[in-house]
N, C-alpha and C positions, 0 to 999 in steps of 0.2 A: 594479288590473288589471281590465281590463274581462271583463265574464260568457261564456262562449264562446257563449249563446246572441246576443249584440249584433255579436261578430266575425261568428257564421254568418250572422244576419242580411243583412248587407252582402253577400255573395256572390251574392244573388237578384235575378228583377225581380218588383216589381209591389210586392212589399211594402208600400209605403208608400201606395198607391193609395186613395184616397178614393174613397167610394160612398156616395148618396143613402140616407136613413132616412125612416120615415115622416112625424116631425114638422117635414120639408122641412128638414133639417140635414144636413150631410155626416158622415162619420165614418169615419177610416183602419178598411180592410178587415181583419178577422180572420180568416184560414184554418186553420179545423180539421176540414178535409174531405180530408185528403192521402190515407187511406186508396185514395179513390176514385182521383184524378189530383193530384201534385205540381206547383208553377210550376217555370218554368224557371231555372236556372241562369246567372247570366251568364255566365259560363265558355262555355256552353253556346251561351250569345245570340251572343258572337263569335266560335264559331268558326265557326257558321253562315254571322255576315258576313263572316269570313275566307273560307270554300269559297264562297260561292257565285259569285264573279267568275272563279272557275275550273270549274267546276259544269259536266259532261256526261256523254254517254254512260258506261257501265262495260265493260270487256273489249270485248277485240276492236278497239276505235277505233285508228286509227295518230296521230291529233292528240295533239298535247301537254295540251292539257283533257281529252280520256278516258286518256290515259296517269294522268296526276296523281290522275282520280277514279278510275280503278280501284285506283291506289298508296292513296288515302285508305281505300278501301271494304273494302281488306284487311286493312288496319291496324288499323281500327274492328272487325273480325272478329277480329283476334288479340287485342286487348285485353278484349272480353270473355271470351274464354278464358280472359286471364291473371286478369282479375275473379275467372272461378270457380274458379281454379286446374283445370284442365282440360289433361290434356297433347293437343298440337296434333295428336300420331301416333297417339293413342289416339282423343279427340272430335272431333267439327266444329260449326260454327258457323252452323245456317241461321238468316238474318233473317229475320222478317216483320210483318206489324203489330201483333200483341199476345199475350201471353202465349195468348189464347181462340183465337188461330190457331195459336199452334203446338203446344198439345195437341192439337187435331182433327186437325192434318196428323199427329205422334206417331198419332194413335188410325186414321187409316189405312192409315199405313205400317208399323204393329208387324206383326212377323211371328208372329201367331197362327198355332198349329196343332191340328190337330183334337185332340190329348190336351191341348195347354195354351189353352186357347182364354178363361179367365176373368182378370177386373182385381178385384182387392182394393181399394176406395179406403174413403171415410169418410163418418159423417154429419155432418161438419163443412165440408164442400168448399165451398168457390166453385162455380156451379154448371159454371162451365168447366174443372174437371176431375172431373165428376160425368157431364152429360149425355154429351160426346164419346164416352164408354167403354160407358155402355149404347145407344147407337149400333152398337157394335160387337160388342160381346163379352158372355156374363153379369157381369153386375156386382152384386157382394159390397158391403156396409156395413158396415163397423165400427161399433161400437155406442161412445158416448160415458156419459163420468160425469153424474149429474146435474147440474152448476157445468159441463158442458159441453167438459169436458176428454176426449182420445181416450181409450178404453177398451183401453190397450194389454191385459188380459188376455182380452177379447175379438178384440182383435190374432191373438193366441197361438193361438187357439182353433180361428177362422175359417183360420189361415193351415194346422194341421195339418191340418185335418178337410180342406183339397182342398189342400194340398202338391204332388199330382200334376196340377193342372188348372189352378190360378193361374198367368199366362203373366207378370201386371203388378201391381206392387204403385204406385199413381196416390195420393198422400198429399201435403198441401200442407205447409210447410215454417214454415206460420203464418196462423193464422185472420186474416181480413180482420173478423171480428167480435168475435171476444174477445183478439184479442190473443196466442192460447196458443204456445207455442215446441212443436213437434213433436218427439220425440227420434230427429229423421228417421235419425243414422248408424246407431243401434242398429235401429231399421226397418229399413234396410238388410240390415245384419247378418242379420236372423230372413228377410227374403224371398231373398236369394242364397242360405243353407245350406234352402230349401226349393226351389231350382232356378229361380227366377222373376226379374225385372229390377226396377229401382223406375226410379219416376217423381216429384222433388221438384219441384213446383207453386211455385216462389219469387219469383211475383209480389208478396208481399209483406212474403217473405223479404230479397229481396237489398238492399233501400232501407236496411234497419237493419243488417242483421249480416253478417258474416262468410261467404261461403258456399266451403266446398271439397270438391270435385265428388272427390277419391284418384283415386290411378291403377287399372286396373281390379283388379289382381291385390289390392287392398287391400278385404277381405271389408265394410265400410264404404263401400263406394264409392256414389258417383250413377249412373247409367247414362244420366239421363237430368234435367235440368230447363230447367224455362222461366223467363222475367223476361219484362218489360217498362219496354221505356225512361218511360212516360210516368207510374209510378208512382218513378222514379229520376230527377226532376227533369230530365229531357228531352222535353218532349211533343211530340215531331215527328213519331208515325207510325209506331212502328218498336219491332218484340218480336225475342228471340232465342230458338230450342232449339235447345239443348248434346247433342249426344247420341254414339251410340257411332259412332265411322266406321265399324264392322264391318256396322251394322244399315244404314246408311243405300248404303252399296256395293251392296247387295242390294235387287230389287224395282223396281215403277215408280213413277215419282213420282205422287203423289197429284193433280197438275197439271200438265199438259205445254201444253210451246208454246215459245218462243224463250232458249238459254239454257241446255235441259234436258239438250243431245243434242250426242254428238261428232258422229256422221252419221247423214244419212237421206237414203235411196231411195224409191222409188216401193216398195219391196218389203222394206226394214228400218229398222229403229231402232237405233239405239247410244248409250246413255244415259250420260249424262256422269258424270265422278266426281264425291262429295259433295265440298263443299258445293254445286255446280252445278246438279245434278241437279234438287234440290227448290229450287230459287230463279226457277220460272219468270217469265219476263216481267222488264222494265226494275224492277231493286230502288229503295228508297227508299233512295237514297244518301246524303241530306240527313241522315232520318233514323239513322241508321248513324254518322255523323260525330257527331251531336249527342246517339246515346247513349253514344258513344268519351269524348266530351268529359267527360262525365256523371260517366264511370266514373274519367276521370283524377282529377275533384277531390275524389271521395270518398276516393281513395287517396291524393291528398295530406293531407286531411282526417284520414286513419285510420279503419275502421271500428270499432276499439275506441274511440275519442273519440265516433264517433256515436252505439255505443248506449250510451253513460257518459250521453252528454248527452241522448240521448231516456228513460234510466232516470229522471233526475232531476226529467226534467216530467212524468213518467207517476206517482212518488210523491206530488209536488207537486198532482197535480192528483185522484190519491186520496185523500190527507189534506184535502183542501178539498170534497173529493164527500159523503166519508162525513159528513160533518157539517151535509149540507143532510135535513131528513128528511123530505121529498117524494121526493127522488133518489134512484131502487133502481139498484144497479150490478150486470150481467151479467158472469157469468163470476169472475174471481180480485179479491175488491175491497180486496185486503191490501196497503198500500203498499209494507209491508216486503220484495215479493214484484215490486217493480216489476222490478229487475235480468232477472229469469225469463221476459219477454213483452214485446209489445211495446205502444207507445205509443197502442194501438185501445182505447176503452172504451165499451161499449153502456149505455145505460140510459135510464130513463123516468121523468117527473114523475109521478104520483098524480095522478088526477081530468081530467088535457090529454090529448088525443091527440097522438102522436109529431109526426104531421103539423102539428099545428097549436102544438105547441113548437120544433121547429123553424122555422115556417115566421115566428113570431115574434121569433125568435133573426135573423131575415135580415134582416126590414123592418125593428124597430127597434135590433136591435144591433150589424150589420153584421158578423153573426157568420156564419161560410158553417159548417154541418154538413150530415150527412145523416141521412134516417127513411127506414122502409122494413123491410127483409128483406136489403140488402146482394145482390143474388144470391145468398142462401142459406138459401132458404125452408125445408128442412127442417131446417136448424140451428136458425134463429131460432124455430119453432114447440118444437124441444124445450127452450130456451132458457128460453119463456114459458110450457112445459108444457102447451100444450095437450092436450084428451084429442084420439082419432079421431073423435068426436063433431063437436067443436070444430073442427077443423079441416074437417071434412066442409061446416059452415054455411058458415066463409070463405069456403072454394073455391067453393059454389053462389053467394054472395052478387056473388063476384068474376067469376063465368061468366056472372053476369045484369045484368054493367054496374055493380054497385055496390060500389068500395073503398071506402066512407067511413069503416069498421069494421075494415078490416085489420090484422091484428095487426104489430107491427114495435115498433124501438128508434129513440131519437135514438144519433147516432155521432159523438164526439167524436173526432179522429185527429191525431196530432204530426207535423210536419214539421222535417226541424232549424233551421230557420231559429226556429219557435214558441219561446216564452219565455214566463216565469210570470207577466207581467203580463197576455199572452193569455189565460192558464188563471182568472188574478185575473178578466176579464170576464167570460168566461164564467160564473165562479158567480155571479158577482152579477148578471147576467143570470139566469142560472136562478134566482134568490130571488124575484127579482122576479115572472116569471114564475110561479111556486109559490103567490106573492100575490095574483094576480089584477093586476095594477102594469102593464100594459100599454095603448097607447093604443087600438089601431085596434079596428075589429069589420070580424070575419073571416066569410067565407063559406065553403062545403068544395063545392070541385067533386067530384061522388061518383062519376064516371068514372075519376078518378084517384085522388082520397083528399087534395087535395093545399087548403093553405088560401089566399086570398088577403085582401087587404084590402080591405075594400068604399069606393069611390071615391078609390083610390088605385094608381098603377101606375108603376114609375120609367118617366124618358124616357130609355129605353136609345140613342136614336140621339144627345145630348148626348155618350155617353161614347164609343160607337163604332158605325158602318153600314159596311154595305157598297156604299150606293147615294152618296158621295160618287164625284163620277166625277172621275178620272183625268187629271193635268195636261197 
């Protein structure tokens, strides 16, 4: 019986796609960068070429094309709900294009008031649900473990000491850099019996597990979270927030213009009901369809088959880490411990910079990761421990034009289609690499940090331009 990572396999495009290496050899592409953006889904690819021969206006149209697409674009709306188990009388469902836009519109539209005016979030955040909030309101950090795990007893701490002030509790549902599982219900729990709402960040939650938003009267409930279609194997353009119909019935939209409003006079406005309200302007209907689609095959998939099978490449691929001993692992580097997080692992070679191990991993092993900070510079500096000293050089070095020094990790990330032969490249890629076993000599552009090969560049217009013109 074949492995269910070779069945998932088959469900994607591009998988098999060849890509140019330095020593002018081809070699089928490895993606282990899903953290950042997943490929698409074919599921996904034809329903696209399904709608689009029908493809127009939404509401309002009397044509049979915007009938059809508004009928699609509803549909697509109620299946994310059913994704997060979200009842349709209690949440609504506003589109937009990415998890980073719909906490900002959240962090405008929450109804602060002058006694509850503060967000509780963490120092583990993406920075998009970190900046948005002190934008708006004071904003609280959670203090983390040293291994970079939330500091729920600092949780505890922070949450009584302003119990009467905290309006939002903004907590991501799973670090995009270590992988951690948040024990978001029981979070929950502690910020509704202290008067407040939460907010689950599940941009990187909802691709692996499970997510159910309760009904509100259930002291666990969400109030409020985001996703993103393009980290869920649909990259067309298109994020959702799930949030209370009660909040969103109240207030003006955060962006007005067509769309928004039952009526308007030279002398009033009348603002539509959610979801309308906050959807101004022509939505991405395309994308709407193609995160619907997304979300059908995971469900026929199962999400407990997903994270079974992203557990086993994430053990897989700790029991082969731990044993390289250049490679230090960020965050939980227990195999035994994979079931508990998700398929994210940070770490760094000894003596390379991030940059220039990854950027080696690209040219010659046609391995796609990422280096960096992730969007989440102040994780990753507690991460690497730097003191305030430390940090203080970065920031000037990086203020005066120079990242070549930047602190950050290489990021290895699972997608379900990955399989252990992936993960088998990768280390032995990375041995290699640990040996000095590499062809090119590299250069470090120190504007960016970033390395290239010196007299070596692929000819990306072979694989794809956009200046072929049009038959």
């Amino acid at each position: 019986m074949p492995h269910p990572a070779n069945l998932y396999r088959q469900l994607f495009v591009g998988t098999d796609t060849i890509v140019p290496l330095l020593n002018d050899t081809q070699h089928p592409y490895i993606n282990l960068d899903n953290a950042a953006s997943t490929p698409a889904l074919k599921a996904v690819q034809q329903a696209i070429l399904d709608f689009m021969p029908y493809y127009s206006s939404v509401h309002r149209g009397t044509g049979f094309k915007s009938q059809l697409s508004t009928h699609v674009y509803e549909q697509a709306r109620h299946a994310v709900l059913r994704f997060l188990h979200a009842d349709p009388l209690e949440h609504t469902c506003i589109f937009g294009k990415n998890t980073t836009e719909a906490i900002n519109k959240l962090a405008r539209r929450f109804p602060f008031t002058p006694e509850r005016n503060m967000v509780l979030t963490s120092g583990m955040e993406h920075h998009s649900n970190d900046l948005p909030w002190r934008h708006v309101a004071p904003t609280l950090h959670v203090g983390l473990t040293p291994d970079g795990r939330l500091d729920e007893a600092d949780f505890d701490v922070q949450l009584a000491k302003n119990r009467n002030r905290i309006a939002l509790v903004a907590i991501s549902g799973a670090s995009n850099v270590t992988g951690y599982l948040n024990p978001i219900h029981r979070l929950a729990e502690k910020a509704h019996a202290a008067g407040a709402q939460i907010l689950v960040d599940c941009a990187q939650l909802a691709p692996h597990r499970r997510v159910d938003m309760h009904a509100l009267d259930d002291p666990a409930h969400f109030d409020f979270v985001a996703i993103s279609a393009h980290k869920m194997y649909a990259p067309f353009g298109t994020g959702a927030l799930v949030g209370r119909r009660d909040i969103f019935e109240q207030g003006d939209p955060d962006l007005t213009g067509g769309g928004t409003v039952e009526i308007v006079t030279l002398d009033e406005v009348v603002w539509a009901a959610p979801p309308d309200r906050d959807e101004a302007g022509s939505p991405n209907t395309v994308g709407a369809v193609a995160l619907a689609a997304a979300i059908q095959q995971l469900e026929a998939i199962g999400m407990d088959a997903v994270a079974h099978h992203e557990a086993e490449l994430t053990q897989y691929a700790l029991t082969r880490l731990v044993a390289i001993p250049e490679a230090q692992i960020y965050g939980d580097a227990n195999p035994e411990h994979a079931a508990d997080r998700l398929g994210v692992i940070p770490l760094a070679l000894k003596g390379i910079s991030h940059f220039k191990a990854s950027a080696i991993l690209g040219y010659e092993f046609g391995i796609g990761v990422r280096s960096g900070c992730f969007c989440a510079h102040p994780y990753i500096l507690h991460l690497l421990g730097l003191t305030r000293q430390e940090a203080d050089i970065v920031r000037h070095n990086m203020l005066s034009g120079d990242r070549s020094n930047m602190p950050g990790l290489i990021r290895a990330s699972f997608g379900l289609y990955n399989s252990f032969e992936d993960i088998d490249a990768l280390i032995e890629a990375l041995r290699q690499i640990a040996r000095g076993e590499y062809r090119g000599n590299y250069h470090q552009n120190k504007a960016t940090g970033e390395y290239y090969p010196e007299e070596w560049q692929p000819a990306f217009e072979r694989y794809f331009s956009l200046d072929h013109k049009p038959r």
